[in-house]
C-alpha positions as CSV (number, residue, x, y, z in Angstrom):
1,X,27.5,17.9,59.5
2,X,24.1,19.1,58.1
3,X,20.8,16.7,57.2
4,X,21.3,15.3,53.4
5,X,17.4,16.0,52.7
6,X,16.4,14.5,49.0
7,X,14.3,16.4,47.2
8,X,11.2,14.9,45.7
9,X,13.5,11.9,46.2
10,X,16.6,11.1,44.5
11,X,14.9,13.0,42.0
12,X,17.5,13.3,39.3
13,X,18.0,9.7,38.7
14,X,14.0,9.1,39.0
15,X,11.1,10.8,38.7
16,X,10.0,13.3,41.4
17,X,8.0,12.1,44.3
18,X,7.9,8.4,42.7
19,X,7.8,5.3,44.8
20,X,11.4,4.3,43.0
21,X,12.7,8.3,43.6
22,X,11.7,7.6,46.9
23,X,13.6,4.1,47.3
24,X,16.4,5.6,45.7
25,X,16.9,8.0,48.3
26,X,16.4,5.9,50.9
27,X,19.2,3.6,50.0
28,X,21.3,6.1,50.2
29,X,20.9,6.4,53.7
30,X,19.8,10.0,53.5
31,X,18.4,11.8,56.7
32,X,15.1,12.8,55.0
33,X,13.4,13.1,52.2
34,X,11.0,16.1,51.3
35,X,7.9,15.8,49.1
36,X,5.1,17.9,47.8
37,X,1.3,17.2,49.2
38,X,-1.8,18.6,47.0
39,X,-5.2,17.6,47.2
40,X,-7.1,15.6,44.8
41,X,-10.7,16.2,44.1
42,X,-12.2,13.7,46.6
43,X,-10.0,15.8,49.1
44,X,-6.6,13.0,49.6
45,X,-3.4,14.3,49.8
46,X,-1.1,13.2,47.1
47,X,1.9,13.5,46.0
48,X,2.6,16.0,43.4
49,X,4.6,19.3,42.5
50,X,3.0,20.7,39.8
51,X,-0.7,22.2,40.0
52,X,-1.1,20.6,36.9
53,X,-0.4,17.1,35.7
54,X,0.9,17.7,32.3
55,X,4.5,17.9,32.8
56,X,4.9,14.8,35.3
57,X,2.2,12.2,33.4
58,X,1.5,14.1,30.2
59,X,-2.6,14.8,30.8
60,X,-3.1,18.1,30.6
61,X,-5.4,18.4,34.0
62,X,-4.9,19.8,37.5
63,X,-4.4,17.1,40.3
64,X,-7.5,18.6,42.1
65,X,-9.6,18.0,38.9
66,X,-8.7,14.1,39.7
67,X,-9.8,11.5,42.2
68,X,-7.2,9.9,44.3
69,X,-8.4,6.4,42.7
70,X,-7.6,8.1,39.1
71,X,-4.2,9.4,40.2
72,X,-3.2,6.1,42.2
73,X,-3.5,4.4,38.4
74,X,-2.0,7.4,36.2
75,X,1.3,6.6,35.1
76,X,4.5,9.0,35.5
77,X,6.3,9.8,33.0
78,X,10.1,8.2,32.7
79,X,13.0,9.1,30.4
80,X,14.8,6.0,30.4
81,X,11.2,4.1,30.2
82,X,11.4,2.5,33.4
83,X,8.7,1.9,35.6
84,X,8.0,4.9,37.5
85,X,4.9,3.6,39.3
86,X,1.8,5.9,39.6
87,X,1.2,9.0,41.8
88,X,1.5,7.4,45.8
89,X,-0.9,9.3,48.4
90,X,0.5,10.2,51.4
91,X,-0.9,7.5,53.0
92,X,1.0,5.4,50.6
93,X,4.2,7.1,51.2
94,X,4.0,6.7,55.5
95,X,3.2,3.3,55.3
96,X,5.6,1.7,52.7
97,X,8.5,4.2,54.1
98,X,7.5,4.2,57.9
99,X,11.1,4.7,58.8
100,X,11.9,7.4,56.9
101,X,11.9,11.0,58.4
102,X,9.6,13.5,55.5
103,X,9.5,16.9,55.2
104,X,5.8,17.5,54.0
105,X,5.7,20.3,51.5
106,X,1.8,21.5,51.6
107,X,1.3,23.1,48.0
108,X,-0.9,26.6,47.8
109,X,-2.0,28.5,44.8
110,X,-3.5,31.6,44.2
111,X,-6.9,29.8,43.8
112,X,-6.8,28.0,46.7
113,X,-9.5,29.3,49.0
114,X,-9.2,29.0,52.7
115,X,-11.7,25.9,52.8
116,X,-9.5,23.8,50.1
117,X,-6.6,25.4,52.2
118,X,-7.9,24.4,55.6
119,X,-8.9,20.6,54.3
120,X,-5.7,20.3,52.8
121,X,-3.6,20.9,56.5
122,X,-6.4,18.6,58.1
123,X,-5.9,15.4,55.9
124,X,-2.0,16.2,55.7
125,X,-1.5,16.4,59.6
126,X,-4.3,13.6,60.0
127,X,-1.8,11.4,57.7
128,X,1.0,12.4,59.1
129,X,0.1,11.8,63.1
130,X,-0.8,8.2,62.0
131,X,2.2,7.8,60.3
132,X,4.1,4.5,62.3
133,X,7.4,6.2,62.1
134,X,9.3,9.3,63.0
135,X,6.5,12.2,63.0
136,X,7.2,14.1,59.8
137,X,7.8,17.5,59.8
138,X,5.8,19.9,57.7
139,X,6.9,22.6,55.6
140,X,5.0,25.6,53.4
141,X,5.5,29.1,51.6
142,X,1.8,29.7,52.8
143,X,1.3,31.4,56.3
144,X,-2.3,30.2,56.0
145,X,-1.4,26.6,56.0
146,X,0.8,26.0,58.7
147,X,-1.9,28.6,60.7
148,X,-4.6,26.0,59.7
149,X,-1.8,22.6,60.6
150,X,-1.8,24.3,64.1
151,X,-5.2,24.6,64.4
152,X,-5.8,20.6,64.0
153,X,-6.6,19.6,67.7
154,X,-3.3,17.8,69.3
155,X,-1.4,18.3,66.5
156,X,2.4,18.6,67.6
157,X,4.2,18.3,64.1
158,X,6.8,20.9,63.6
159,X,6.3,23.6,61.4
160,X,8.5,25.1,58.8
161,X,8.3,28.3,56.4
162,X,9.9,28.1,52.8
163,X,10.7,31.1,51.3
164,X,13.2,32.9,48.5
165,X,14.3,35.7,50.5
166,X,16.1,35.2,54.0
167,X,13.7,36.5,56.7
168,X,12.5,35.8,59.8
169,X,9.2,34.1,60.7
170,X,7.9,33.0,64.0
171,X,8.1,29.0,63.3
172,X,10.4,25.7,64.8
173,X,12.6,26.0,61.6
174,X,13.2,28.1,58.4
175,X,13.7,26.4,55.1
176,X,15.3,29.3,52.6
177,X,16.4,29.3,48.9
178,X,19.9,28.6,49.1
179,X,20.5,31.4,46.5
180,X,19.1,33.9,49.1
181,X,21.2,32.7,52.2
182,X,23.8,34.7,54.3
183,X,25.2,34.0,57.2
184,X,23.9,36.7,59.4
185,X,20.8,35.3,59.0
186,X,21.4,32.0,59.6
187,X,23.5,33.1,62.8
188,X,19.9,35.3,63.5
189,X,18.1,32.2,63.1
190,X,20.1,29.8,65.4
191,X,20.0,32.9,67.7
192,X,15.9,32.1,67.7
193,X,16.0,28.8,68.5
194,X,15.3,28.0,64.6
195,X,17.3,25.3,62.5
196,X,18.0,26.1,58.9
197,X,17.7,24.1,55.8
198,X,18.1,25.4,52.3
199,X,17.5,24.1,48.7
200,X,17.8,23.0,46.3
201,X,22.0,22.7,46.7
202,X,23.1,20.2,43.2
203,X,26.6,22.4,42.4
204,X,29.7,22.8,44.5
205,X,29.5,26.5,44.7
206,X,26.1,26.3,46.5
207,X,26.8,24.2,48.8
208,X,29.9,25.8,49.6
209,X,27.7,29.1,50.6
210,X,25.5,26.9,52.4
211,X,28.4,25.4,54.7
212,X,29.7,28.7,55.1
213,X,26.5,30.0,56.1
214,X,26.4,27.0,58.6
215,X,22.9,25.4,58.1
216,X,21.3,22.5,59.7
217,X,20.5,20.6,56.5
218,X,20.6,20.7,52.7
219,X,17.7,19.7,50.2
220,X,19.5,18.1,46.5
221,X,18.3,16.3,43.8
222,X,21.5,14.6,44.2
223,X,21.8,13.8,47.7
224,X,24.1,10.6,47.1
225,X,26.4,13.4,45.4
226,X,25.7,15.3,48.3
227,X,27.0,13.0,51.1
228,X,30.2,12.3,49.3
229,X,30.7,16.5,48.9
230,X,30.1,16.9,52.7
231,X,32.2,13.7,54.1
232,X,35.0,15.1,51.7
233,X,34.4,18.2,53.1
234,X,34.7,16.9,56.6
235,X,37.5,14.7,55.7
């Protein structure tokens, strides 16, 4: 049976990458949980999707125009107006989840120059080897980030490559779009050596390509939706 893997969390019963989204998840007993890691401007990796801040706490700024001690008290924004908490670092996150197996998702932008690029793989394997729990696994669309996660001296963390079109890439797993997934590829894939997750899978018909495609493991917002899908399915 593949990996249930929340996305952001249980992020569609609480805000993305919040300390509750993250609790949510992990009451549901999910395998792991993936998150999003940026940089703010005193170089800490947080946790945060979005470039900018607008959407997720409603200041229109970019997280790396912010100071982890300014993020750490910003409020996110909650529909149902329940406490959301503040962004976590991903210091945060290891230590109050140290059981918890994470995908890291390292964030690039266009913008991002190789020295922001390069810090931001430093501090996020640095976190993530002192993490008192299962060593998380890190994942990005950027070739230059994983490159630059490599280079950190003894790191062993394994490396992943997201992308929206099924192709090869010389890493310890693929994580494709689910949209984008066949089964030749897959079969390719497993061929290699090289698990396969996909996301984000919320409807039936998605994740009935991605169990017919046979992957490892399946990113949802919904993941307690998920596991009742999959033991049906296995029922």
């Amino acid at each position: 049976m593949p990996w249930v893997i929340a996305h952001r969390g249980a992020s569609a019963d609480s805000p993305e990458n919040s300390g509750p989204a993250m609790e949510l998840a992990q009451s549901m007993q999910v395998d792991a949980i993936e998150t999003d890691v940026r940089l703010s401007a005193d170089g800490v990796p947080v946790l945060c999707h979005d470039l900018n801040l607008q959407r997720l706490t409603g200041i229109n700024a970019c997280v790396h125009q912010r100071t982890a001690e300014f993020l750490a008290r910003t409020p996110l924004l909650s529909q149902n107006n329940a406490d959301a908490g503040c962004i976590l670092t991903l210091q945060d996150l290891l230590q109050r989840f140290d059981r918890q197996p994470f995908y890291l998702e390292m964030k690039d932008e266009a913008n991002l120059g190789d020295d922001l690029r390069r810090k931001l793989a430093e501090e996020t394997v640095r976190m993530a080897q002192a993490a008192a729990g299962p060593p998380p696994m890190l994942l990005s669309f950027s070739d230059s980030l994983l490159q630059f996660a490599n280079e950190v001296p003894g790191s062993k963390l394994l490396r992943g490559r997201n992308m929206t079109h099924a192709d090869l890439h010389p890493y310890d797993f693929l994580s494709c779009a689910v949209e984008a997934l066949t089964a030749q590829f897959v079969a390719a894939a497993h061929a290699e050596g090289q698990p396969v997750i996909c996301f984000t899978v919320n409807e039936a018909d998605r994740l009935q390509l991605a169990l017919h495609c046979q992957v490892d493991g399946i990113i949802s917002d919904r993941p307690d939706w998920l596991r009742r899908e999959l033991q049906a399915t296995a029922g």
